[in-house]
C-alpha positions in Angstrom: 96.4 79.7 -109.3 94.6 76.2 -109.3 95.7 73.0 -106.9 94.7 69.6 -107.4 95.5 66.5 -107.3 95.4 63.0 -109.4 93.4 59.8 -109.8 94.1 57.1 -112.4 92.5 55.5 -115.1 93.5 52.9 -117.1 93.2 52.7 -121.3 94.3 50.9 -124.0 97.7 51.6 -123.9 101.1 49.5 -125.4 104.5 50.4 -123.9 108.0 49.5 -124.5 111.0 51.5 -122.7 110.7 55.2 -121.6 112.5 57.6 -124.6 115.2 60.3 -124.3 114.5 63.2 -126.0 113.9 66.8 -126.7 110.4 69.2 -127.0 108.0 69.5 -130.3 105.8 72.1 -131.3 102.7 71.6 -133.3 101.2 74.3 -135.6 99.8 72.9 -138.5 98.9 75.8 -141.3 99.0 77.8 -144.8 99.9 81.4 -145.8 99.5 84.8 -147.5 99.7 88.9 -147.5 100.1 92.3 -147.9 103.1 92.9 -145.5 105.6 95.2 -146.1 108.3 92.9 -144.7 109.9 90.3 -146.8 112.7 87.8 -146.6 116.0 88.6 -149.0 117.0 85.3 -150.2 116.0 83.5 -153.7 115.2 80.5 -152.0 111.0 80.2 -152.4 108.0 77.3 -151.9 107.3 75.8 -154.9 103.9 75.1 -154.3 101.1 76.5 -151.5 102.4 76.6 -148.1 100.6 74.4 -145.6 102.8 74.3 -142.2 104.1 76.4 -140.4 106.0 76.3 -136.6 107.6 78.9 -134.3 110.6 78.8 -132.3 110.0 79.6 -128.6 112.0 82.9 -128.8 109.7 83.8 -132.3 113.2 84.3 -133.9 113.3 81.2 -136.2 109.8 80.2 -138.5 109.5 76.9 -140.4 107.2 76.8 -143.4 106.1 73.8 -145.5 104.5 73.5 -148.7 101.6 70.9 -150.5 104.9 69.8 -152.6 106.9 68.7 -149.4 109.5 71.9 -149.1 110.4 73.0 -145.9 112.2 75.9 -145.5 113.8 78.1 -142.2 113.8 81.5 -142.0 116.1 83.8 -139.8 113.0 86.3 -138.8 115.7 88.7 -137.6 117.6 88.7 -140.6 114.5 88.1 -143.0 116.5 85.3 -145.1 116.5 81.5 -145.0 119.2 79.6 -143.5 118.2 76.3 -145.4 115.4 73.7 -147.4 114.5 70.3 -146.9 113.1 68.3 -149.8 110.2 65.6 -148.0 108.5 64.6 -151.8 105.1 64.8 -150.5 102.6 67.2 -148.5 103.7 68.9 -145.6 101.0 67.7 -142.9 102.3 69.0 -139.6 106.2 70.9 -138.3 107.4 71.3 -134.7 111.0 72.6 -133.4 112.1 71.3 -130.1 112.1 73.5 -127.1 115.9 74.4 -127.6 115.5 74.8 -131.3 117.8 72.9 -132.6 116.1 70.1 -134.6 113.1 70.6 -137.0 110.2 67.9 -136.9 108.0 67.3 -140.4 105.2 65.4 -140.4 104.2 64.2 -144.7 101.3 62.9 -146.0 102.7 60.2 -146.9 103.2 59.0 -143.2 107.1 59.9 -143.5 108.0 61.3 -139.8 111.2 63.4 -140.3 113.6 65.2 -137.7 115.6 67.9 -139.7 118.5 69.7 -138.0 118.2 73.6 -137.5 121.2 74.5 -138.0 122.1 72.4 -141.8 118.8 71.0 -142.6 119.9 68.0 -143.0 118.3 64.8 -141.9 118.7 63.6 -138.2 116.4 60.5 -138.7 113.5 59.6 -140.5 110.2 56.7 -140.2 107.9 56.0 -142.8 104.8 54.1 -142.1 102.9 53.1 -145.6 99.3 54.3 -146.1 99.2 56.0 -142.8 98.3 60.3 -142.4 100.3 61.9 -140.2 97.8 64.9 -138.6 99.8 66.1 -135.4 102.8 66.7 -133.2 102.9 67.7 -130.1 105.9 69.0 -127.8 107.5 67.2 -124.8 110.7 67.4 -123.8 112.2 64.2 -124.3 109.6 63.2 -127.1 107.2 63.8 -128.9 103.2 62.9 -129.0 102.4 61.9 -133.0 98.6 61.2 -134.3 98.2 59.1 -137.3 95.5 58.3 -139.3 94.9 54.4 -139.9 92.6 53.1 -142.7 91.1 49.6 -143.0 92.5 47.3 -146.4 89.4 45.7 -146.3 87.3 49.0 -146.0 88.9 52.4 -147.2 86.3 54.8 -145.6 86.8 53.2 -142.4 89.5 55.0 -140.4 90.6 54.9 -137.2 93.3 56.6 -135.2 96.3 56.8 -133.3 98.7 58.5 -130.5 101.8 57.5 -130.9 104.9 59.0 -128.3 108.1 58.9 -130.0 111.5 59.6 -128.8 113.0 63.1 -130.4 116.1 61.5 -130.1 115.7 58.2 -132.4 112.5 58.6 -133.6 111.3 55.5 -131.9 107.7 54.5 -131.0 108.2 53.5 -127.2 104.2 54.1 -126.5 101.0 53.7 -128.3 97.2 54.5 -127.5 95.4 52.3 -130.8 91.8 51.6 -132.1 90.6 55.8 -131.4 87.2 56.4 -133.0 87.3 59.6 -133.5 89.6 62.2 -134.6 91.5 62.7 -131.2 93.0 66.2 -130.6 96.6 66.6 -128.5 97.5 68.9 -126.0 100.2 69.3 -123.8 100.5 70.9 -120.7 104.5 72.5 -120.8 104.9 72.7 -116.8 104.0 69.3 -116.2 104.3 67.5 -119.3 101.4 65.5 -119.3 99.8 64.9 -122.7 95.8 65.1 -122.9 94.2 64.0 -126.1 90.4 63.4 -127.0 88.2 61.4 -128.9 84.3 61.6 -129.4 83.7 59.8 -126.1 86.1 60.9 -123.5 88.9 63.0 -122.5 91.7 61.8 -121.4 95.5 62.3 -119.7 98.8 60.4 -120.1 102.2 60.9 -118.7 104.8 61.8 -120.8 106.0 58.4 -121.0 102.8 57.1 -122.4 101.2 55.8 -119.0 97.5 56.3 -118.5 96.6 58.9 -115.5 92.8 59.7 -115.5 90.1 60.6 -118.3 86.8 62.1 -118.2 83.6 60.6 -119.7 80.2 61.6 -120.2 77.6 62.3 -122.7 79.2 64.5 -124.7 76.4 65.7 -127.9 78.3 65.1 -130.7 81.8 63.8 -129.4 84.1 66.6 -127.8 85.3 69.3 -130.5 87.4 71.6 -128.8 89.8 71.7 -126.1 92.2 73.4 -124.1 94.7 72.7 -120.7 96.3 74.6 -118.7 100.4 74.5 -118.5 100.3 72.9 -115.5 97.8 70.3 -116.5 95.8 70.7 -113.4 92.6 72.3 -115.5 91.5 72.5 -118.8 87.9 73.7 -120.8 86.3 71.2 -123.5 83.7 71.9 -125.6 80.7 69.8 -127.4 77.3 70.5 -129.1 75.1 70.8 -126.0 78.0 73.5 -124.1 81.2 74.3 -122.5 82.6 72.6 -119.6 85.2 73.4 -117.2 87.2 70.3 -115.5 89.6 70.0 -112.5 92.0 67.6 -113.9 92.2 65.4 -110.6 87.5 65.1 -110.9 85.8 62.7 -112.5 83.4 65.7 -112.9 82.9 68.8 -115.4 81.3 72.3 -114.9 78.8 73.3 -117.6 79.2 76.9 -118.1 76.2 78.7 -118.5 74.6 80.1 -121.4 77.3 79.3 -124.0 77.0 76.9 -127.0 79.8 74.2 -127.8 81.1 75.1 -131.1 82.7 78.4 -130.5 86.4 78.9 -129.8 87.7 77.8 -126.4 91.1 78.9 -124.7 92.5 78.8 -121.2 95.6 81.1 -119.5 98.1 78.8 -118.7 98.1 79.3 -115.1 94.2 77.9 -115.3 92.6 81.2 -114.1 90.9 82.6 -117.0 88.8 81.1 -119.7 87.9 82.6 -122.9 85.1 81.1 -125.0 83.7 82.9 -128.0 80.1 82.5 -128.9 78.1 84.2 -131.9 81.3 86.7 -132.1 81.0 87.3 -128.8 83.5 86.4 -126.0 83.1 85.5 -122.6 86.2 85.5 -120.3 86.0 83.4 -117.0 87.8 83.6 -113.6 88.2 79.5 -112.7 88.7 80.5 -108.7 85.0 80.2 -107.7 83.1 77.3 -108.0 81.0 77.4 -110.4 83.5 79.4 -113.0 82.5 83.3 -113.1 81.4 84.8 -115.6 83.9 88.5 -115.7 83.7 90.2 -118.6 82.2 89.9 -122.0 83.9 91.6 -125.5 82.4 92.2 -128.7 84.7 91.4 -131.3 84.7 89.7 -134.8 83.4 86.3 -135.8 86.2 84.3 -134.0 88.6 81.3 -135.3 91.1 81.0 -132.8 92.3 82.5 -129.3 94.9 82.3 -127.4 96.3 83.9 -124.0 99.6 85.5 -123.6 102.1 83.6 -120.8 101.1 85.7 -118.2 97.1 85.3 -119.0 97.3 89.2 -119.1 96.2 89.6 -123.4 93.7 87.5 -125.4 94.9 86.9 -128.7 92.1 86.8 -131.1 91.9 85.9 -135.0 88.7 86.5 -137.3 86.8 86.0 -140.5 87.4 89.0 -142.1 91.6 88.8 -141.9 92.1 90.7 -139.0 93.6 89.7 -135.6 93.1 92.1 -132.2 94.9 91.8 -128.6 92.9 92.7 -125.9 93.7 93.6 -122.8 92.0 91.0 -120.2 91.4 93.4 -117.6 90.0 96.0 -119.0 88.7 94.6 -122.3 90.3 96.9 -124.4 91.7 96.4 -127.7 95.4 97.3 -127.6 96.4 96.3 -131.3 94.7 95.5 -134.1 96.5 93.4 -137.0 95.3 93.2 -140.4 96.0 90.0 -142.4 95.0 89.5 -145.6 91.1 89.9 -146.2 90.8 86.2 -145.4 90.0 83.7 -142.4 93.0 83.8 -140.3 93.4 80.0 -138.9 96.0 80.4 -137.2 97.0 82.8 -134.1 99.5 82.0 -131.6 101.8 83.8 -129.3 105.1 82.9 -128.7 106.5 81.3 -125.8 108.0 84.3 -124.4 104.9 86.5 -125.3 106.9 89.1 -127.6 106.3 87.3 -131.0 102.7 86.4 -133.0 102.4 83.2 -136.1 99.4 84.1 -137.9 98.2 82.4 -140.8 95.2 82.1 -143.3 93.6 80.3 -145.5 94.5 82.1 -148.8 97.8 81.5 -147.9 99.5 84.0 -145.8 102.2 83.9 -142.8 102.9 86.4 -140.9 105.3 86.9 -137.7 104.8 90.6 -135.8 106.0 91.8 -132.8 104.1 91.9 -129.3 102.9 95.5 -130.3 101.4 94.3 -133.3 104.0 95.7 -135.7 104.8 92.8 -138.8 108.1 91.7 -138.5 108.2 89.1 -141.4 106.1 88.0 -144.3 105.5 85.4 -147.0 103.3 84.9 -149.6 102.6 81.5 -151.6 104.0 80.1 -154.9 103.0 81.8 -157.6 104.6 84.6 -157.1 106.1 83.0 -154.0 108.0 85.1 -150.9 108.2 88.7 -152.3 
């Protein structure tokens, strides 16, 4: 386990009065397969399915579609409980950390809070020619990036992290005038939100007040990133390398040897790092300074990673429509899931560490089991959920 401590920084930040409010979830993506397992209701998207979110127990799945349906499905029970019509593309969903509302991002800048348990509307903002990309969990609110174009000058666009209250759907915080496409992450234990741009990394309270960032010369602007649960360390990624960073340093670690553009993940508790290279992947122990190097697996060309709660399996997804578990310790592959014959986007465990989301670009969703066994299935419009 990792220990440190804070400094501040101060950014462009706007404020107004701290929110009340539940937990999102972001998990922007698009589905298809060859499953055996499909849900028993008539209710089907309409058009290609583009979203997709998890409850925390894996026991509830939202899917959205490019023709603004989203739907809930009972995984248990392999049948929906309900639709929502949003009249435009699906862009990003989240359910709160007790699972009882539904958040929709659009792409026509409508932010919409569904509940769970009727599918109907909660409460609903709409800001005109704005892109909704992202939602991020909290637990009293939410962290929302937008896209913002110029009137005078279409291809000029620049961004911005909005917090939210789940509750109202208020804006009680703003971070404005990104260059840069920043990416959110949230660390669950502590509820700090990190986002980054192309120039620096940087950490915010969950009420929207500046903590620290990190700057340097990042080739490229910063691609990737990843943060502990506890916030206290995360792994960032650019052209030139990888880099390591105890959250309360002004300082990064370059790890050695590994190119910038690979995936990136670390455990939640901070101690391991994965970061894939060349279809390679390196896994790190953060509790020596500099990281060490521990193991090294051969797998497929990678898309995304992620570790189990307990930083005990490496969740891996590939190129060629397969995604493997490894065993940390040992290396081993302990399941193999096949999924599709397509890139598979999307991979990410539950938060209890019994479920998988999977999706790929042809259009394929998929929930299994922690064993690897494929629980429930949905294919896109035409033919639609089988």
């Amino acid at each position: 386990m990792l220990l440190c401590s804070c400094s501040r920084t101060t950014p462009n930040l706007t404020t107004e009065s701290p929110p009340r409010t539940p937990v999102f979830r972001r998990c922007g993506v698009e589905v298809d397969d060859e499953g055996p397992v499909a849900p028993r209701t008539g209710i089907s998207h309409s058009g290609i399915i583009v979203a997709a979110a998890m409850n925390g127990s894996g026991s509830l799945l939202a899917t959205g579609d490019d023709k603004g349906r989203v739907i809930l499905w009972d995984v248990e029970l392999r049948e929906s409980r309900g639709a929502a019509e949003l009249h435009s593309q699906v862009s990003a969903l989240a359910f709160d950390r007790l699972g009882r509302h539904i958040y929709a991002a659009t792409h026509g800048g409508v932010t919409q809070a569904l509940w769970a348990a009727s599918m109907r509307e909660a409460w609903s903002t709409h800001a005109e020619g704005e892109f909704v990309i992202e939602i991020s969990p909290l637990d009293r609110s939410c962290a929302l990036v937008t896209t913002i174009s110029d009137q005078h000058s279409p291809y000029s666009v620049s961004y911005e992290v909005r917090f939210i209250s789940a509750d109202t759907g208020s804006v009680y915080a703003s971070v404005a005038g990104i260059r840069g496409e920043p990416l959110v992450v949230v660390a669950d234990a502590s509820q700090r939100v990190m986002f980054r741009d192309s120039q620096a990394a940087r950490i915010y309270t969950s009420l929207g007040h500046a903590e620290r960032e990190l700057t340097g010369d990042f080739a490229g602007g910063l691609s990737r990133m990843s943060v502990s649960s506890t916030g206290d360390c995360a792994v960032l990624s650019d052209n030139s390398g990888t880099r390591f960073w105890r959250t309360d340093s002004s300082r990064a670690t370059l790890l050695p040897r590994l190119p910038g553009w690979g995936a990136i993940t670390i455990s939640s508790d901070g101690y391991y790092i994965a970061n894939e290279s060349d279809g390679d992947i390196y896994i790190y122990r953060t509790d020596t300074e500099p990281p060490q190097q521990v193991m090294e697996l051969h797998g497929p060309n990678v898309l995304a990673m992620d570790f189990r709660f307990d930083g005990e399996r490496l969740l891996v997804s590939s190129v060629e429509g397969t995604v493997m578990v490894y065993d940390v310790r040992t290396g081993h592959v302990l399941e193999r899931m096949r999924h599709g014959h397509r890139e598979v986007q999307l991979a990410r465990y539950s938060s209890t560490g019994d479920r998988v989301l999977t999706w790929s670009v042809d259009g394929w969703t998929g929930v299994w089991s922690g064993d690897g066994a494929l629980i429930f299935d949905l294919k896109p419009n035409p033919p639609g959920p089988r």
